[in-house]
C-alpha positions in Angstrom: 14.2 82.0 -43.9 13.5 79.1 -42.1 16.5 76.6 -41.3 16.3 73.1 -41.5 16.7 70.8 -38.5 19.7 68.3 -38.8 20.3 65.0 -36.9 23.4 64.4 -35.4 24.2 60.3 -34.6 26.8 57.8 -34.2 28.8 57.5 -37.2 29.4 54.1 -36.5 25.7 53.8 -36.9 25.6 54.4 -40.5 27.8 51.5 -41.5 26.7 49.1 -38.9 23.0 49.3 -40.2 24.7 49.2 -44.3 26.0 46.4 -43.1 22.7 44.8 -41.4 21.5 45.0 -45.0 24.0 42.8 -46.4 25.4 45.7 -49.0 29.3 46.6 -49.1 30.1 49.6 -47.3 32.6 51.3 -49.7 30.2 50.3 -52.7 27.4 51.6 -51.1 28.9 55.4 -49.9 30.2 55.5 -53.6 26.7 55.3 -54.6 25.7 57.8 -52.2 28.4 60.3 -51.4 26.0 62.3 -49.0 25.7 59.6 -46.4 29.9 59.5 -46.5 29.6 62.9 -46.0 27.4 62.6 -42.9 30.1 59.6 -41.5 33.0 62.4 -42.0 30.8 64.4 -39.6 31.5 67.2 -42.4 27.7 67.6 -42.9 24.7 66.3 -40.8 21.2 64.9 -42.3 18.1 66.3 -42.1 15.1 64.2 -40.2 13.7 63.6 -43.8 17.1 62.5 -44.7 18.2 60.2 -42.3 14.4 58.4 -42.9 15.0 57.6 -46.4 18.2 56.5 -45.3 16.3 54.3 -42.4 13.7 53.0 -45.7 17.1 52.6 -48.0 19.1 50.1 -46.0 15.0 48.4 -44.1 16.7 49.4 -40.6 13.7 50.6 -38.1 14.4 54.8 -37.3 14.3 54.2 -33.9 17.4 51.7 -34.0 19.8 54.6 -35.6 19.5 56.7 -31.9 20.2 53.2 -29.5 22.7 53.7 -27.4 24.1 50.3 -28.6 23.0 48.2 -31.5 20.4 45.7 -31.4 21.3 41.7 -31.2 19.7 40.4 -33.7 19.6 36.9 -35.0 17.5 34.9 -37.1 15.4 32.2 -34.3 16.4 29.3 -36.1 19.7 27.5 -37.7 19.9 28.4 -41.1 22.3 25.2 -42.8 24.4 26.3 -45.4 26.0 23.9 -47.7 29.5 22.4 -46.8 29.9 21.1 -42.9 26.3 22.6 -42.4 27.7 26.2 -41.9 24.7 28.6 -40.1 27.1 31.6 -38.5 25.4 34.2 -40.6 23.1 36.9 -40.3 20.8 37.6 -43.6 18.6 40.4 -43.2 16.1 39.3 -45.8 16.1 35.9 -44.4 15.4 37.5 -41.0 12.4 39.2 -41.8 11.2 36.5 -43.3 11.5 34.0 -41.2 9.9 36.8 -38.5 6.9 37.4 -40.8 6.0 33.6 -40.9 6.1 33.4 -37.3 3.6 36.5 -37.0 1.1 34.2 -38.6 2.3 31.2 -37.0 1.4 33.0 -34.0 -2.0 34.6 -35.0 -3.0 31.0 -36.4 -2.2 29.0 -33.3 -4.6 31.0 -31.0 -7.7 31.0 -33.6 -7.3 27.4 -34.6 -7.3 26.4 -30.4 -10.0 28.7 -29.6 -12.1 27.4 -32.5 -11.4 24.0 -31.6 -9.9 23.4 -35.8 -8.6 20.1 -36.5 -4.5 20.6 -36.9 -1.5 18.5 -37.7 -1.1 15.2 -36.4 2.3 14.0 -37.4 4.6 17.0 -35.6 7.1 15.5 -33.4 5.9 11.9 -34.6 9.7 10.6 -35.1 13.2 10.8 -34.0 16.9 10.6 -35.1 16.8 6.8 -34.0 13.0 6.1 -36.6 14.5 4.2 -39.6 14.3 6.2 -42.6 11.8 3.7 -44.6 9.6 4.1 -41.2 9.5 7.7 -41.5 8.9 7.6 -45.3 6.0 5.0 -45.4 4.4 7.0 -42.2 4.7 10.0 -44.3 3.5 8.5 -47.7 0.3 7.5 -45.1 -0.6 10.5 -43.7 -0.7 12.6 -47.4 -2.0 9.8 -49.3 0.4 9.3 -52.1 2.1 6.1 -52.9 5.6 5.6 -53.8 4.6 6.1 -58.0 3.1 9.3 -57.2 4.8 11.3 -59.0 5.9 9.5 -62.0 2.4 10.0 -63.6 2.4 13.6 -63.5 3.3 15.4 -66.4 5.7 18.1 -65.1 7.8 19.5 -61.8 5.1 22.3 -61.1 1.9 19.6 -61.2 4.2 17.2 -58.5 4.7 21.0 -56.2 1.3 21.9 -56.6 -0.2 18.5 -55.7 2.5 17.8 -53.2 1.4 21.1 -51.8 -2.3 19.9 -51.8 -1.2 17.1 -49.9 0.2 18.5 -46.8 -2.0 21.4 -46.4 -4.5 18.8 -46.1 -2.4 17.2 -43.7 -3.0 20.3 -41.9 0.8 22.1 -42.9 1.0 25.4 -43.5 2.7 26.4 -46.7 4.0 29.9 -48.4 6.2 30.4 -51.4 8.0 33.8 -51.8 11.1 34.8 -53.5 11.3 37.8 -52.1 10.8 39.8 -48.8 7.0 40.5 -48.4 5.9 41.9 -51.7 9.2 44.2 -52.0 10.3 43.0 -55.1 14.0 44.8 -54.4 14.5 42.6 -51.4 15.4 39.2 -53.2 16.1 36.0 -51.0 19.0 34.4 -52.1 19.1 31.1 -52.7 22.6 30.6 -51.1 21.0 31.8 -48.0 18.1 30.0 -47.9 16.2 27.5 -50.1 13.3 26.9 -47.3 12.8 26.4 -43.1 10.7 24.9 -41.4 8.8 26.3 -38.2 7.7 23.5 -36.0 4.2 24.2 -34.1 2.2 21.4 -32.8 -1.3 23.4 -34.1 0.5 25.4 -36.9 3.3 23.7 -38.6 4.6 26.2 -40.9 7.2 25.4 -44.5 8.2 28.1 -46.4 9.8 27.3 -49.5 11.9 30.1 -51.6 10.6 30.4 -55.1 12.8 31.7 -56.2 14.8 28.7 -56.4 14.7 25.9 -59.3 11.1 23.4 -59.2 13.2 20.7 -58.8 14.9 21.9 -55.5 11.9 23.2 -54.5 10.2 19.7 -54.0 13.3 18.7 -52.2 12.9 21.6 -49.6 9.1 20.5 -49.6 10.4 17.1 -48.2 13.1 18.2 -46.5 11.6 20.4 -44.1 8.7 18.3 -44.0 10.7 16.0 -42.4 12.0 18.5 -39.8 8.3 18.8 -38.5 8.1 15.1 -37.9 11.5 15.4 -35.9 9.8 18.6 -34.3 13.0 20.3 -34.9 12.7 24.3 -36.3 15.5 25.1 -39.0 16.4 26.0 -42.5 18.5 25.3 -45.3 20.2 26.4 -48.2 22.1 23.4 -49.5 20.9 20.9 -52.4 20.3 18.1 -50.3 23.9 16.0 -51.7 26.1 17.3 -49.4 27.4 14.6 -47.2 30.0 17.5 -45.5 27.1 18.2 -43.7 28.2 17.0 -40.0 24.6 17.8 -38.4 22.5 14.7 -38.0 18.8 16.4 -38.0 20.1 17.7 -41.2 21.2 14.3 -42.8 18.2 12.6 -41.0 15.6 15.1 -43.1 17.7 14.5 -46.3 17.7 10.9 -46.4 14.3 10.9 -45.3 13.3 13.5 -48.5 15.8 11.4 -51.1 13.9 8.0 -50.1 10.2 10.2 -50.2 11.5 11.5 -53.7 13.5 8.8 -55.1 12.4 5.4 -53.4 15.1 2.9 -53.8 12.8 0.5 -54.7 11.5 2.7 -57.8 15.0 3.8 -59.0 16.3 0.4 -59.2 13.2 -1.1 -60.8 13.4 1.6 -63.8 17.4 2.1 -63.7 19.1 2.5 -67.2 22.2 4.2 -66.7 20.1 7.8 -67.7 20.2 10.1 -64.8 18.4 12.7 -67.0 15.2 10.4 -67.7 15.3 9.1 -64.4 15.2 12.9 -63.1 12.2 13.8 -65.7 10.2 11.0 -64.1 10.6 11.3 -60.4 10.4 15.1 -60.6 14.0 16.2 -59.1 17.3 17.4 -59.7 19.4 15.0 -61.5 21.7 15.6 -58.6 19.7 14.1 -56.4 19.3 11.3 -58.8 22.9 10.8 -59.3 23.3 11.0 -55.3 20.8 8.6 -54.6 22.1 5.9 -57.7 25.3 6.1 -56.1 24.3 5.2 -52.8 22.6 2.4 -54.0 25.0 0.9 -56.3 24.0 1.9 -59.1 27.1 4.3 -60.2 30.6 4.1 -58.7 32.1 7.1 -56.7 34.0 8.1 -60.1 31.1 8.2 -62.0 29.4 10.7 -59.8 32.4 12.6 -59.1 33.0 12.9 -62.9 28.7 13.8 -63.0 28.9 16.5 -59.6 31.7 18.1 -61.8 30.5 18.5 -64.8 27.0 19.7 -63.1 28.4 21.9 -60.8 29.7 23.5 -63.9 26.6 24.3 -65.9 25.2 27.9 -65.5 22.6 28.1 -62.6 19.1 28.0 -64.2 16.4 29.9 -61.8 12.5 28.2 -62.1 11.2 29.3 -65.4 9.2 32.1 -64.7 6.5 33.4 -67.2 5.3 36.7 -64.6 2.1 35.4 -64.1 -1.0 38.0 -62.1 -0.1 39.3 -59.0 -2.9 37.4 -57.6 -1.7 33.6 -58.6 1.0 34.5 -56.9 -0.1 36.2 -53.6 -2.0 32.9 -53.2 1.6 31.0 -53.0 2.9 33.9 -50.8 0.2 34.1 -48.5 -0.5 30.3 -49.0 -4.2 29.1 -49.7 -4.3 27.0 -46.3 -3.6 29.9 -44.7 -5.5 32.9 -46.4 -8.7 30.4 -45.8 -8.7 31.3 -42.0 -7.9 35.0 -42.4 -11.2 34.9 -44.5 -13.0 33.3 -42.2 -12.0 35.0 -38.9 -12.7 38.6 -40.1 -16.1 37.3 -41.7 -16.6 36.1 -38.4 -15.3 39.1 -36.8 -12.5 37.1 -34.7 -10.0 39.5 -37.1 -10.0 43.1 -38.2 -9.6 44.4 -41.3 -6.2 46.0 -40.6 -4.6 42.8 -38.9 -5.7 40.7 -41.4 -3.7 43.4 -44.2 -0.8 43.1 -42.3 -0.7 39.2 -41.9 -1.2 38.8 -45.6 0.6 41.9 -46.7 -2.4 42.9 -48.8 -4.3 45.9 -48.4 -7.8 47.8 -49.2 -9.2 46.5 -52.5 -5.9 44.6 -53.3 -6.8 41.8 -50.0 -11.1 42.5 -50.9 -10.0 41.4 -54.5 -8.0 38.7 -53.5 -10.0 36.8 -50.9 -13.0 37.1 -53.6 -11.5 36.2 -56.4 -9.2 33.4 -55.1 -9.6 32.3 -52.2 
């Protein structure tokens, strides 16, 4: 009778890369006593074992037999709310933010060697460009005025045509609420609401969509605005927290409250209703109440009393109706984007297998796709 062959590794290996995941290591050994058992050294995996282990917790095989565990960081501040806190490691968020810059990469060769128009406004301004500056520079290079929005009948039309807008500014855009296409590896909103990857051929925004519409077109801004300062970074605050002690950050917030919600606009139409005013500029009522007090147009008790009473409603996601799998993938892989993967393997500049693994669609799934939708 044949015996099988067991692995024998660090223990400490087995909870550091739980850990890397983000899951709780008691909580996660009570829901799989065999791995507790393998930490006790009172039994030892098989190969097969310790690979669905590997696939379980999305650490690479390999990693599990280094002599000492990996560094790993994700390239970028990630801002987190109050005082701007980024010490944090989020493995969903880093895998992410490492998938983008795979096609950042791939997209910065083949739009150089093809000699393809790119982005013009990167690096543009600087922590010292007043805010209105930045804002009317911005309003110029997409095309829409400061009433943009308020014709538009709902938050989804202002993302979709804001999204228009800047990919034809030449800014690459994807939307995912989730790792990939793993539907199990959710990105949290409290770790990131959207970054920014500044490239002066392939500026890149990703924006979680998982998050509410109305945050989401504050991220679109937000980072936005980091590619005009040229400075790489994410975030996963509201855009109202004045805690924040990082000036980038406060710079791209200002400049995304005044794209938004232009003083000019809110105190023109201003009747006391934060609610209507939200509707018609296509935010948060947060940011509506943040931006009414800074101009006047509340006291600080009034929007202390509103934050509280805000803060305290239940946390509504975007209003999500499923939708086909292929709507979607063209927000994941991002239209701008998918257009020159087309084009390069037509052209043969890209094979069929790189161009799978830069959209994360494969065989007839990425043939049915780019024909249908692209």
């Amino acid at each position: 009778m044949a015996t099988l062959d067991r692995v024998n590794i660090n223990a400490d290996r087995y909870c550091w890369a739980i850990q890397r995941a983000g899951l709780a290591v008691d909580e996660y050994l009570e829901q799989h006593p065999k791995v507790a058992l393998w930490i006790e050294g009172t039994k030892m995996p098989t190969v097969k074992q310790l690979e669905e282990f590997a696939r379980n917790v999305n650490v690479p095989f390999g990693f599990l037999f280094l002599d000492n565990t990996p560094h790993e960081e994700v390239p970028i501040p990630m801002f987190r709310g109050e005082a701007g806190r980024y010490e944090h490691f989020d493995l969903n968020v880093y895998d992410t933010v490492n998938a983008i810059q795979q096609r950042q990469d791939w997209l910065e060769d083949y739009l150089v060697e093809n000699e393809i128009d790119t982005c013009s406004f990167v690096n543009s301004a600087d922590l010292q460009t007043p805010i209105a500056e930045a804002v009317s520079k911005l309003r110029s290079i997409l095309a829409l005025e400061s009433r943009w929005a308020l014709g538009l009948a709902n938050i989804n039309m202002a993302i979709s045509k804001l999204t228009e807008s800047l990919e034809s500014a030449g800014v690459f855009i994807a939307y995912n609420g989730v790792v990939g296409n793993n539907t199990h590896r959710v990105l949290k909103v409290s770790e990131c609401r959207g970054f920014a990857l500044v490239n002066n051929v392939a500026p890149y925004v990703f924006v979680n969509s998982g998050d509410a519409p109305a945050a989401q077109m504050f991220t679109l801004i937000h980072e936005t605005a980091h590619l005009m300062l040229g400075v790489s970074a994410g975030h996963a605050n509201d855009g109202t927290d004045k805690l924040c002690h990082d000036a980038v950050e406060r710079w791209c917030d200002n400049v995304a409250a005044e794209f938004l919600v232009p003083a000019v606009e809110l105190l023109t139409m201003w009747n006391g209703n934060i609610k209507i005013a939200a509707k018609k500029f296509k935010v948060s009522e947060l940011v509506v109440a943040r931006r009414a007090h800074d101009l006047g147009l509340i006291s600080g008790n009034e929007y202390r009393d509103f934050w509280h009473e805000y803060s305290s409603r239940p946390y509504s996601k975007k209003n999500s109706s499923g939708g086909s799998f292929y709507r979607t993938s063209v927000k994941r892989v991002g239209r701008l984007f998918a257009m020159h993967v087309k084009n390069a393997v037509v052209n043969r500049q890209l094979s069929y297998t790189d161009a799978y693994k830069l959209t994360g669609l494969y065989g007839k799934t990425y043939n049915h796709f780019m024909d249908n939708n692209i």
